[in-house]
Phi, psi and omega in degrees: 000129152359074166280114174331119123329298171230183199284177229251336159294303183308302183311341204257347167280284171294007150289281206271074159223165190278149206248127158254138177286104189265124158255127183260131165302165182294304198289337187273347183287320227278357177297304201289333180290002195267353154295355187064023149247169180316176135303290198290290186326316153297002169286316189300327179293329179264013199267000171273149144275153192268349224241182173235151183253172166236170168187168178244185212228187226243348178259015198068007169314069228299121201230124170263112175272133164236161178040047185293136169225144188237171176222144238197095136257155136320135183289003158258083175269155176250130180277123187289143206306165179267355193277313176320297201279001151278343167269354162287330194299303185301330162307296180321299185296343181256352158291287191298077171260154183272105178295146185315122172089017196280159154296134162313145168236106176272134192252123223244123202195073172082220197283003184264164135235151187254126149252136173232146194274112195307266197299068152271257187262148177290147164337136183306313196270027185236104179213023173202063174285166178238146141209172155310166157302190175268326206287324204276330180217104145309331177287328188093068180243119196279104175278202184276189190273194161227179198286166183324285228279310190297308198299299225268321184299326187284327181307318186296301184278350169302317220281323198261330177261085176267144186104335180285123160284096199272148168098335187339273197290359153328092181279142170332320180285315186285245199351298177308332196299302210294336178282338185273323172300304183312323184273296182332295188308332188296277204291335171298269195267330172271308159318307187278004172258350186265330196272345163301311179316268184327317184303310206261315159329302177320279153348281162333286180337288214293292170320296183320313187279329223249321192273297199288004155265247245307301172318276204297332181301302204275001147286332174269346164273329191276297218263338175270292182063026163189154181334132168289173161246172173281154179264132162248171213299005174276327187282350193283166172276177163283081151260020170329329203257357188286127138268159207255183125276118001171301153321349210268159177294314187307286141010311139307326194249017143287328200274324160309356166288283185317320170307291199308338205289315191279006177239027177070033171248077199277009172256352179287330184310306208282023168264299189305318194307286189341285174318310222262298176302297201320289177303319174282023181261312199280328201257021202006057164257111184262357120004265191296343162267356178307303157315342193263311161311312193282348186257357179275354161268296200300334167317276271258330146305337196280312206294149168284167194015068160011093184303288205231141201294167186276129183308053181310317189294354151281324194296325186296347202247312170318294217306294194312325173288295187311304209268343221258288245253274200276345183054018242222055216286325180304335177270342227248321180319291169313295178316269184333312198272341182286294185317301169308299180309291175338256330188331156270322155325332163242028173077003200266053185289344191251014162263323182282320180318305185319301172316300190308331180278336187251013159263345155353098147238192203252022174288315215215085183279352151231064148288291251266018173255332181296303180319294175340318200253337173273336160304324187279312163284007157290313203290348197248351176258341200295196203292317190261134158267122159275080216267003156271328178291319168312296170302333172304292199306328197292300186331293154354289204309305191279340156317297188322315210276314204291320175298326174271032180058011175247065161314323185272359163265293193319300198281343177303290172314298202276001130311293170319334174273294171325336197283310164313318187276340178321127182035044171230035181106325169289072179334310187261353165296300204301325165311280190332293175344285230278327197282342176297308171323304184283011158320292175305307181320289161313304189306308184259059173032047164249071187300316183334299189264024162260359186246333174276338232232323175297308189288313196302320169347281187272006199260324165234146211295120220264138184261019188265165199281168174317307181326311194276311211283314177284347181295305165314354211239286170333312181285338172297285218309301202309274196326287200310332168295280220305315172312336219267311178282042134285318211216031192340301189300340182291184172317150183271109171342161174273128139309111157256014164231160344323179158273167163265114156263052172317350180264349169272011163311116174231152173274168175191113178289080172159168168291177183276160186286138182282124146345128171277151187264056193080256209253343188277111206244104175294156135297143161308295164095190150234126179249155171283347164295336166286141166278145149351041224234115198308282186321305159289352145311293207289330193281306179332294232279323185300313173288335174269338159310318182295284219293308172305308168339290205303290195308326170281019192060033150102349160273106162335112168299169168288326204295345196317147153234141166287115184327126161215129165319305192236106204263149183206162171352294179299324187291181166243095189286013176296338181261136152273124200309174171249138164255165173244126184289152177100319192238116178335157166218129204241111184266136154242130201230119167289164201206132182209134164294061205299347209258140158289017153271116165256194212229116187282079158283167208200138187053044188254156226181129193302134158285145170188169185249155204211108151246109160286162220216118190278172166353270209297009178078025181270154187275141187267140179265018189277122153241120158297098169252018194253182196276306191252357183282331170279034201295010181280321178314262190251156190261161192208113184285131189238128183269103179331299191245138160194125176308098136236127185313180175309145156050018180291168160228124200210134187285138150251120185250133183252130155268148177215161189222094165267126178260066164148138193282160177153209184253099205252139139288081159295108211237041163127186171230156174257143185182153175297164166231111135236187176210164181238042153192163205200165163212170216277302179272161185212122166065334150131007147292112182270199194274149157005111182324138150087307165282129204297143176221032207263170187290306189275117188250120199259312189288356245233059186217138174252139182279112168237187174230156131238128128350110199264124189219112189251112197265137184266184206278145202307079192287138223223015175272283202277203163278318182289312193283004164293312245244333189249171160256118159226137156224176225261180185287136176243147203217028175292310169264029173262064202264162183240132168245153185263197193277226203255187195192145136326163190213093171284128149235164183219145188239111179243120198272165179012039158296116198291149179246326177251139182220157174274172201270112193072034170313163169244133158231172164212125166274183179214101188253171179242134153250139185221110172304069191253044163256200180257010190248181191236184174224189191191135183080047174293097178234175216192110175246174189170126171279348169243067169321345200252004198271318200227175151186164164281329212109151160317186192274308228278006190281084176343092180289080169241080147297141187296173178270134177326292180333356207273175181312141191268005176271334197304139156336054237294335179267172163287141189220170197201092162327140174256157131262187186289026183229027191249321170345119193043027162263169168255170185227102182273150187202179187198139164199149187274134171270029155312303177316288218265051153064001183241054184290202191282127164083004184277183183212097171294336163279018177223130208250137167264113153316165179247104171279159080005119146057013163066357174232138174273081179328153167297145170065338161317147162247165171188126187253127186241132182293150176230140134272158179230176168189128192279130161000146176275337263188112190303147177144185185244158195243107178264110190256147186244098153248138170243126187252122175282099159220173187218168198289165148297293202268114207281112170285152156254006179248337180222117164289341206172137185255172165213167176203129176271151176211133161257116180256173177210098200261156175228111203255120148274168176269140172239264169229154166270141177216149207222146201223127140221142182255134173220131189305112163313130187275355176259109178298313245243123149248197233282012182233033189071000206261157188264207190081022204268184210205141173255113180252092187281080223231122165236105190255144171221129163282116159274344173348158218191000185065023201268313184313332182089036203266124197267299175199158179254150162224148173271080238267323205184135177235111187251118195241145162227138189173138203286351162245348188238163164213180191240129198253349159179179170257131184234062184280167189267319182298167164271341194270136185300295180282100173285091182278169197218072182311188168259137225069357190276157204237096183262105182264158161205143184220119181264157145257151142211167206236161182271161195263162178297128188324317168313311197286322218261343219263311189280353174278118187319187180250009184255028194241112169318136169251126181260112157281076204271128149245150194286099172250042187202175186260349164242154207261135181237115164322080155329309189257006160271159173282150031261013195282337178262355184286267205332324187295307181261032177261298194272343181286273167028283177305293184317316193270311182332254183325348161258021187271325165327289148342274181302342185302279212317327211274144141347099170321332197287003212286121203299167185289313199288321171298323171295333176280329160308322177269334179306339233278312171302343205272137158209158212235042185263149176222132172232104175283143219214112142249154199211144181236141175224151184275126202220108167271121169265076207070037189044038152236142217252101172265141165252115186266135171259156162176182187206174159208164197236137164258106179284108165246152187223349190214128160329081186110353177288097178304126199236126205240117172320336175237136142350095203296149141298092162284143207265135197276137217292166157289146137333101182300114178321147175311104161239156204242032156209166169256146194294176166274155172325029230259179211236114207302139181274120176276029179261156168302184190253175178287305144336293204276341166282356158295309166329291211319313173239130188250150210223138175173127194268134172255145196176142174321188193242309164207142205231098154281126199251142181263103190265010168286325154331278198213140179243024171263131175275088194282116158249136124321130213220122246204065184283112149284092159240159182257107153328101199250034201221166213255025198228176163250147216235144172254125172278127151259157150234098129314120177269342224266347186295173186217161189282067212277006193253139195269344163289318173290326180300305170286358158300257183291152177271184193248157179207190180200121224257152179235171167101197167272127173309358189203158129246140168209154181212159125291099187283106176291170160347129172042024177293119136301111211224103155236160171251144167254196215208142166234135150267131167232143188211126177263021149213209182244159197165173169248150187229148179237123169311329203269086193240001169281117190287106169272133190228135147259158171182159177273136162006296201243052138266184194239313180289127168297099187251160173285147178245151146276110212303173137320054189250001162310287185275088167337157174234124183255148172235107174272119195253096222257162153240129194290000000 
């Protein structure tokens, strides 16, 4: 805002002071020219008094003027044109700029703070200073303005002579002469002549007031005979044109207005004013009454200890006449600008706004901008500052200033305003603002800030329509060329679209993944196409920690770091990555579109920094920053063209290809900015000299750069960085290359995407060497070791060609003859061969290479078998394929290469297993143990596969003591079919393998049983049938070792040998072929499934049972008691321990008319089945005490002795003989002898519990 210098008592005196008319002799001009001024202009610098004056007033009364000022013109003057004094105004106004480095004056108004500029436009009446040179007044002493008239003629002649030195020959002793002139005259001749004036103007008044109240009183009683009312001013008519003659009284007593107002006698003035409005008022000359309200408000402010409050509604009554009535806008100007300064003097800001606002009109835009703006700082001054209104208006002010040719006042408002609507949400005020600014901006060639002011445009999210956002976008593109060709040679600017999203910056090491190719299958691998998944992050990271161990004697180095391709937001970017020369690195950079236009870039290309690196690994001091010059270095992929629509978001994968180690720095990417459709207007503002607006803006593109600046992640460890925000280094575009690494690829050939659940299948995969290295040490780690295989070690590699019949067999097979038939077929192999010895890790398997190294550019095709999963579904199977260089590096010891397979498994057959000790102790070699092997297979199949039936080809046992020694199904039929649903039982013996088989056998060597339902023998114990068996035996104990871990160590010895008594360690492989019609062609599908039994009487399943999720438990609110596991066996498991079986006719005829007691011999056998020595008691004395058995069977009674008792060594057979007697005919049941155990050197006694599921019945007839 303006600021006064001085206050409004003061200002208002000096605007109104008295003008003397100077006439010069010939000789006094050609004196004052020679200085190069008037009389009066020399006069003017010295027309204030230093003195306080006296005078006496009409009542004689001592009347003191202070700080009296005179104005000093020629008596010939010309009154100036009004087009002269609108171009001093608009001069004047275009001087008065605000300097550069001004301090700001801050204003705090609620949530803003405002800097405003203090020294802007001078106060409105000081708004045409004059002054002398400095040389001509030494004091600088700046007066007030002078009239109009004085001013524009001297303004003219400064204007056509510049340079001219005024005042030159003045001496100091002359500046005191002409202020002592000034004061004579004053005090002499001017004063004692207005107080004479006045004296006799009084006089008059008085004679006059005195006939004309009589006179006019008794004419307002005879013809009225009651009060007029006032007419307001509307009702008045148009007398503007009325003139008084120079004589009329009315007229005197304005001029006796006017005297008192200059020499400060203001209460007599505002009396005269009074009078003087009345009569012109009675005379509708509304001129003269305007003049008359107005200066009678201002007296009437002026009077000293404020006699009476400031009239405003006369000035308001003043304005409304000068501007609605006299048309008259320069007084109506005056009025307004007096009445507004009153009226912030008394703090009424927002009654003064109010003036100042209605006088706005569209004759003169810049009054009505000067008003404006002066309107706005009332609002922004008042008690509550109104800092939106403030801001509106100045938005106002600077339109106006702009229409009026003053741009450097229009961007002057519309900053100042902006500091308010800035970030506060209003989109489209702030556009508007900003698109004006850079408007202004151009126009006076302040490009910087037409290019910042361009960007806030476009940088926040703009709610304007497509049309305006392309228009904004052209007008950026136009201004930023021009800037750009000022300075061809600098640094490439910063852009600011597209956005950038740097922290979804992702990275990639490596070539791109190959297309599969017919039958021909890539690894998966890693691509920038995958998302993110903590978990399978986590498994990667597991398989290769496993696989380094193995290589490493079971230790992790410290140096390890886990390979990562791809680094993104989730990895861990604290380390600088490694590249490989030679093999691309693929920046992928989002890019997102806020504008509803869209925005074409071109030639766009990663920015970067290179310090290459010699041999010996010494820093080369040559730095590369530029893009294209060094393409022998880093090689730099360039995207011609690239699209992004309206408000899109869209991924750039950028390349760069380094031919030499060293240290490379990615610091952004560079690229053209355009855009391809435009429309004409902006704001009903057209476009730019010079800017293009055609549907193809083709030449219309700026070179630029953005900067990829990625902030890491918040470190959260120690206290201080808990207690600060600090965060660590993100080194993702830091990558450092090394010299050259091998390169794997793998090709997996007839690769099945579907399998049946234990399916057989047999693939072919390729490994291919497409570096310049040769490599070595290829293993494949995978947590589901039972999912694949290679073969045994010992297994001859001649795979057939990928290309063979898809019915060939996956297994080894062997034609039987029929008389082999339902025998077993023995065979023994170590699972050492098939990788799962003692200390292995079955998940990490060694490819079998040739000569273990893969040459450059060498291939090399390996049989793969697969076997589908037990557990229906679709399956993310993980290979990390492991190698490592021939010449051993120190910065990457070892590469990987990944596969995700991803198999979808059907249901086939379920298979259900149990073993039970055979009631014949003896086979066919005397020896006891023989064992009943229960096998029940079902097709779940569902047909969805197109599976027509299963047969069951072959039932196969493996295990190092037992083997299965035939089928003892009762049907003949051979060929075991399976409809769907259909349910197929078979029940084997089997018998321990011979002392001989087992003595000579390593301990990790198997024994394999095949029985044959078919005429040919599938090798159990060759591959792939024996991998698989022993991948999933494998599996099995992984999972059940967590279990044994858990159980109590404490558990006695004597109990262990008890439990062992149950334990048996047979395994049954199930093969099977199923018929699949397909495309009206008929496939034979393989597969086999395993059953694990470990405990006697126990069921055992090929898949994983669904368990049923337990109930929910009553709440309880106390704690149990302590109770302390009881170290006895289980009831099961003391059965095992002594095994029992009675021998006896079936049936026996007795003549009982003869004799009548019946004698049977009766042969208890027992067997000692545990590896201890064991004390037998047998109580004969129990009797059959249940009432259901007594009407079954009848009763009977052992003779001889009633106990026994022995000892049974390891494994001992012991029989007794035994006599039963019976006195009538019956079925009678033997198994009635109570057997008690216990081990030798135990104390406690356990009961074994009998076999009585199958009764021993004895039939007894009479002859």
């Amino acid at each position: 805002m303006a600021q006064c210098v001085q206050s409004v008592q003061e200002l208002i005196p000096d605007s109104f002071v008295p003008c003397v008319a100077a006439l010069c002799s010939d000789d006094a001009e050609r004196l004052t020219r020679l200085n190069h001024l008037s009389f009066a202009e020399l006069l003017k610098p010295f027309t204030r008094l230093t003195s306080e004056v006296h005078m006496r007033d009409p009542n004689n009364q001592l009347h003191i003027i202070k700080n009296l000022k005179i104005a000093v013109s020629n008596i010939i003057t010309q009154p100036p044109q009004p087009g002269a004094i609108r171009k001093l105004l608009s001069d004047v106004v275009s001087g008065s700029q605000p300097a550069d480095g001004l301090v700001a004056n801050v204003i705090t108004a609620g949530d803003y703070d405002l800097n405003i500029s203090v020294d802007g436009l001078p106060n409105n009446f000081r708004a045409h200073p004059l002054q002398l040179d400095s040389s001509s007044d030494p004091s600088n002493n700046i007066d007030g303005p002078d009239h109009v008239k004085s001013a524009s003629s001297l303004h003219e002649t400064k204007k056509a002579n510049p340079g001219i030195i005024h005042g030159a020959c003045l001496t100091l002793t002359d500046h005191d002469r002409i202020r002592q002139f000034v004061q004579e005259f004053t005090f002499r001749g001017l004063l004692p002549h207005i107080e004479k004036t006045i004296r006799q103007l009084n006089d008059q008044l008085i004679s006059r007031k005195g006939l004309s109240r009589s006179l006019f009183s008794a004419t307002k009683k005879w013809f009225s005979g009651s009060k007029v009312p006032e007419k307001s001013i509307n009702e008045l008519k148009n007398t503007s044109g009325l003139l008084y003659p120079p004589e009329a009284p009315e007229l005197q007593i304005r001029k006796m207005a006017d005297l008192c107002f200059l020499v400060q006698h203001y209460d007599l003035a505002y009396s005269c004013y009074h009078t003087a409005k009345k009569d012109f008022l009675n005379d509708q000359a509304m001129l003269y009454a305007a003049g008359a309200l107005e200066m009678a408000a201002v007296s009437a402010f002026l009077q000293q200890g404020a006699a009476r409050p400031y009239p405003a509604h006369y000035m308001d009554t003043a304005i409304q006449t000068y501007r609605d009535i006299c048309k008259n806008m320069i007084l109506a100007e005056r009025c307004v600008l007096l009445s507004a300064e009153i009226l912030k003097s008394q703090s009424k800001y927002s009654e003064a706004a109010a003036l100042l606002i209605r006088l706005t009109s569209e004759d003169s835009d810049l009054r009505s901008a000067l008003l404006l703006e002066q309107a706005a700082h009332c609002f922004i001054n008042m008690k509550s500052p109104m800092v939106r209104k403030y801001a509106f208006h100045m938005i106002l002010a600077g339109h106006r200033f702009s229409k009026a040719g003053q741009k450097k006042h229009a961007l002057r408002c519309y900053c100042q305003a902006m500091q308010v609507y800035k970030g506060k949400g209003w989109s489209l005020a702030e556009d508007h603002i900003n698109f004006t600014i850079g408007r202004q901006s151009y126009t006076l060639r302040q490009l910087d800030n037409a290019v910042s002011a361009f960007r806030h445009i476009l940088i926040n999210e703009s709610k304007q329509s497509a049309a305006q956002q392309g228009s904004f976008l052209r007008e950026y593109l136009y201004v930023y060329k021009n800037v750009s060709q000022l300075s061809p040679d600098g640094p490439l600017p910063q852009l600011p679209l597209p956005y950038i999203n740097s922290s979804a910056t992702r990275v990639f090491f490596g070539h791109d993944r190959r297309p599969a190719d017919g039958e021909k299958q890539a690894a998966t691998h890693v691509s920038l196409d995958q998302e993110y998944d903590n978990e399978s992050s986590q498994q990667w990271r597991e398989l290769e920690e496993q696989v380094v161990a193995l290589v490493n004697k079971g230790v992790i180095p410290p140096n390890f770091h886990p390979t990562q391709y791809c680094l993104n937001s989730f990895s861990d970017n604290s380390r600088f990555p490694l590249a490989v020369v030679e093999e691309p690195i693929t920046v992928e950079v989002a890019f997102r579109n806020p504008l509803k236009v869209p925005l074409l870039l071109t030639n766009l290309s990663l920015l970067w920094k290179f310090q290459p690196k010699d041999c010996s690994g010494k820093n080369d001091e040559e730095v590369k920053e530029l893009v294209a010059s060094e393409p022998e270095m880093i090689g730099t992929e360039v995207i011609s063209e690239f699209l992004i629509n309206s408000e899109e978001s869209k991924v750039a994968r950028l390349k760069l290809f380094p031919h030499h180690i060293g240290e490379l720095h990615i610091l952004g990417v560079v690229y053209n900015l355009g855009t391809i459709q435009g429309s004409t207007t902006v704001d009903g503002i057209g476009a730019l000299p010079g800017c293009h607006t055609g549907k193809q803006s083709l030449g219309m593109s700026v070179r630029g750069r953005q900067d990829l600046e990625i902030q890491g992640p918040r470190l959260n460890s120690t206290k201080e960085e808990k207690t600060s925000i600090t965060y660590g280094p993100d080194r993702r575009l830091d990558p450092i290359i090394v010299e050259e690494m091998p390169l794997l690829e793998v090709f997996f050939i007839h690769f099945p995407t579907g399998l049946l659940c234990g399916e057989i299948r047999k693939a072919y995969v390729e490994f291919v060497n497409v570096s310049k290295c040769p490599l070595t040490g290829l293993k494949v780690v995978c947590k589901r070791p039972e999912f694949f295989t290679f073969g045994g070690n010992t297994t001859a590699l001649t795979p057939l060609s990928p290309s063979a019949s898809e019915n060939c067999s996956a297994y080894k097979t062997v034609v039987t003859e029929s008389t082999s038939v339902c025998t077993a077929l023995t065979s023994s192999a170590s699972s050492v061969d098939f990788g799962i010895g003692i200390g292995s890790q079955p998940e990490v398997i060694p490819v079998p290479l040739p000569d273990t190294v893969l040459l450059p550019g060498a291939s090399v095709q390996l049989p793969l078998w697969l076997r589908g999963p037990d557990e229906e579904g679709v399956h993310e199977i993980n290979f990390l394929f492991y190698y490592e260089s021939v010449k051993k590096l120190p910065k990457i010891r070892h590469r990987i290469l990944r596969h995700t397979a991803v198999i979808c498994t059907s249901r086939s057959l379920n298979a259900r297993a149990t073993v039970c000790r055979s009631n014949s102790l003896e086979d066919e070699e005397g020896r006891g143990g023989n064992m009943l092997v229960f096998v029940d297979v079902e097709n779940i199949n569902t047909s969805e596969a197109g599976v027509k039936e299963f047969h069951i080809v072959q039932v196969s046992s493996s295990s190092k003591h037992w083997k299965l020694q035939k089928s003892v199904n009762l049907s003949e039929n051979k060929d075991a079919k399976l409809g769907s649903r259909e349910k197929g039982k078979f029940c084997f013996k089997a018998i321990r393998c011979k002392e001989k088989e087992v003595a000579t056998q390593s301990s990790e060597d198997y024994t394999f049983a095949d029985i044959i339902f078919g005429n040919e023998q599938i090798i159990s114990s060759a591959s792939p049938c024996a991998d698989f068996f022993y991948r999933s035996l494998s599996s099995e104990l992984k999972k059940a070792q967590p279990s044994a871990h858990t159980e109590k160590q404490s558990v006695e010895d004597a109990v262990r040998l008890i439990q062992k008594c149950s334990e048996v360690d047979l395994n049954v492989v199930i093969l099977w072929k199923a018929y699949v019609v397909e495309d009206s062609k008929q496939l034979i599908l393989e597969g086999q499934h395993h059953v694990i039994l470990h405990t006697v009487g126990k069921e055992a399943y090929s898949s994983p049972q669904k368990q049923e999720p337990p109930e929910m438990e009553p709440l309880k609110f106390f704690r149990p008691e302590n109770t302390a596991v009881s170290s006895r066996p289980s009831v099961e498991q003391l059965s095992s321990l002594i095994k029992t079986s009675l021998h006896y006719p079936e049936s026996l005829n007795h003549p009982f008319h003869q004799k009548s007691l019946c004698l049977v011999p009766v042969t208890l056998l027992l067997s000692n089945c545990s590896k201890a020595d064991v004390d037998v008691i047998v109580d004969l004395r129990h009797k059959t005490t249940s009432p259901e058995s007594l009407e079954i069977h009848g009763s009977f009674t052992w003779l001889g002795q009633t106990q026994y008792k022995l000892q049974l060594k390891s494994e001992e057979i012991h029989s007794l003989q035994l006599k039963a007697c019976f006195v009538h005919t019956g079925v009678y049941n033997l198994g009635t002898p109570r057997v008690f155990a216990k081990l030798s050197d135990q104390v406690t006694v356990f009961e074994t519990s009998q076999q009585n599921s199958m009764p021993a019945l004895i039939i007894i007839n009479n002859v």
